[in-house]
C-alpha positions as CSV (number, residue, x, y, z in Angstrom):
1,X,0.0,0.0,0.0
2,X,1.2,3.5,-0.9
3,X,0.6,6.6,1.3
4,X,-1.5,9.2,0.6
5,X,-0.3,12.8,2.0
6,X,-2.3,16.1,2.3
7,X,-1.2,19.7,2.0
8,X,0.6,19.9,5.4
9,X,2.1,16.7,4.6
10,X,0.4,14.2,6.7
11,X,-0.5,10.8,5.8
12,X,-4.3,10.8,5.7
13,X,-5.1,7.4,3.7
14,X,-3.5,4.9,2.0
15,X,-3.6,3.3,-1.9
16,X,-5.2,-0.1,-1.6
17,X,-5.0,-3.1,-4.4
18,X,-8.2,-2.3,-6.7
19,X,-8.1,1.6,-6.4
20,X,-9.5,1.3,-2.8
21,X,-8.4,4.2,-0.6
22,X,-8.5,3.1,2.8
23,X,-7.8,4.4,6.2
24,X,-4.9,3.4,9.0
25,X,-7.6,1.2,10.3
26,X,-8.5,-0.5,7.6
27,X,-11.9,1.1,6.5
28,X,-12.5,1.6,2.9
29,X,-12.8,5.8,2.6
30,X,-13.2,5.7,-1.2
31,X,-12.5,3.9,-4.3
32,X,-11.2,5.1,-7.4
33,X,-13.6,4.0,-10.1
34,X,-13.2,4.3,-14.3
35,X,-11.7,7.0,-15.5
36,X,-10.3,8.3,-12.4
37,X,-13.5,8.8,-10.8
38,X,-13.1,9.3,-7.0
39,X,-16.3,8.8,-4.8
40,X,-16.5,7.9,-1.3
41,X,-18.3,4.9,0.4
42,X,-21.6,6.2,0.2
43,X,-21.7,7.4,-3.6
44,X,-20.8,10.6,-3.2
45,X,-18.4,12.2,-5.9
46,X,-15.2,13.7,-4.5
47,X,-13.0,14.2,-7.2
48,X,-10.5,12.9,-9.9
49,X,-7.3,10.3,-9.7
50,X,-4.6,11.8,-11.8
51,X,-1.3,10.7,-12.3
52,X,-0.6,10.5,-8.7
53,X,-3.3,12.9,-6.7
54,X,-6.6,13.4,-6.0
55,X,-7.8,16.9,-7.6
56,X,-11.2,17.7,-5.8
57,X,-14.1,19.3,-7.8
58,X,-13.2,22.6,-6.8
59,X,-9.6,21.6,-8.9
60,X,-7.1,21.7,-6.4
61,X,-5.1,19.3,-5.1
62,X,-6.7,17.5,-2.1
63,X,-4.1,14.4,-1.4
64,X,-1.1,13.0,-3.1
65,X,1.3,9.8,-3.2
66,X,5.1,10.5,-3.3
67,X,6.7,11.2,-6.5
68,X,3.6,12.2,-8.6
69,X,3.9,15.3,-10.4
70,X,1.9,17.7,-8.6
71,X,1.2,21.2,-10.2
72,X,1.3,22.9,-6.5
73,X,4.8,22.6,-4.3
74,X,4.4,19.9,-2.3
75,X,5.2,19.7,1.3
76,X,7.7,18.2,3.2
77,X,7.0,14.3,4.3
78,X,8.2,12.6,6.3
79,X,8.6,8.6,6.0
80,X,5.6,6.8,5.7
81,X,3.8,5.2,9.0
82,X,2.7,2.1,8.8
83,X,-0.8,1.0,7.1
84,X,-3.3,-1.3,8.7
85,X,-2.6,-4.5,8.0
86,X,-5.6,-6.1,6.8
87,X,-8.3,-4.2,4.4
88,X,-11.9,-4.1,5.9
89,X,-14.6,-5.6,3.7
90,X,-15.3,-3.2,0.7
91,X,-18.8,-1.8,1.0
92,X,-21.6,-2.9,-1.5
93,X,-20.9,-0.6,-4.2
94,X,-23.9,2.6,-3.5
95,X,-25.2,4.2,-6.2
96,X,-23.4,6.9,-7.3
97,X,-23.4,10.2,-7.9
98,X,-23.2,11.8,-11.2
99,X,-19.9,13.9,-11.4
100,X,-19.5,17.7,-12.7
101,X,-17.2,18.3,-15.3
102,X,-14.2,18.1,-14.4
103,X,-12.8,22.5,-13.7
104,X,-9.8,23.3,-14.9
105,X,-6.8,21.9,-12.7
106,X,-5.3,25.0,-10.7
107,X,-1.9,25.9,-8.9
108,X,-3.4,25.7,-5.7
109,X,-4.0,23.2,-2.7
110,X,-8.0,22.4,-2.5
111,X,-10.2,22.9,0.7
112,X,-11.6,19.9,0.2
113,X,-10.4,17.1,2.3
114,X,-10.1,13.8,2.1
């Protein structure tokens, strides 16, 4: 599993097998469906996977995995702790939302959180 950062540099998720993005527990936060789609365990649409990051639907960057190429300075991070070590049963698939077109990315970090 590869570690997800936010804008301060802190490890808020992790990359699962099957573009599941789960927490340090283990809980499934959201999964990363075709083309990039990123919605959470209930449906709801949070925002695109590209090449690395998560850009939210406002288009700034909301969380990143090291060495993607970011269009914002990333933070400083430090190593990695360590992810749970057993995935939590994936939720039934909801139905989900419909997603806006996608804004044009930006140079900025997004409010949006994780």
């Amino acid at each position: 599993m590869r570690a997800l950062y936010d804008s301060r540099g802190h490890c808020v998720a992790y990359l699962a097998p099957r573009g599941r993005i789960v927490t340090r527990s283990g809980w499934v936060k959201a999964i990363i469906g075709r083309g990039g789609l990123v919605h959470d365990a209930r449906g709801r649409h949070l925002g695109w996977w590209r090449d690395g990051y998560i850009r939210g639907r406002d288009g700034g960057v909301v969380a990143f995995r090291r060495g993607s190429r970011l269009r914002v300075i990333p933070p400083m991070v430090g190593p990695a702790p360590l992810g749970p070590t057993d995935v939590l049963l994936t939720p039934v698939s909801p139905i989900r939302d419909v997603p806006p077109l996608m804004p044009a990315g930006t140079f900025a970090w997004s409010r949006q959180r994780l």
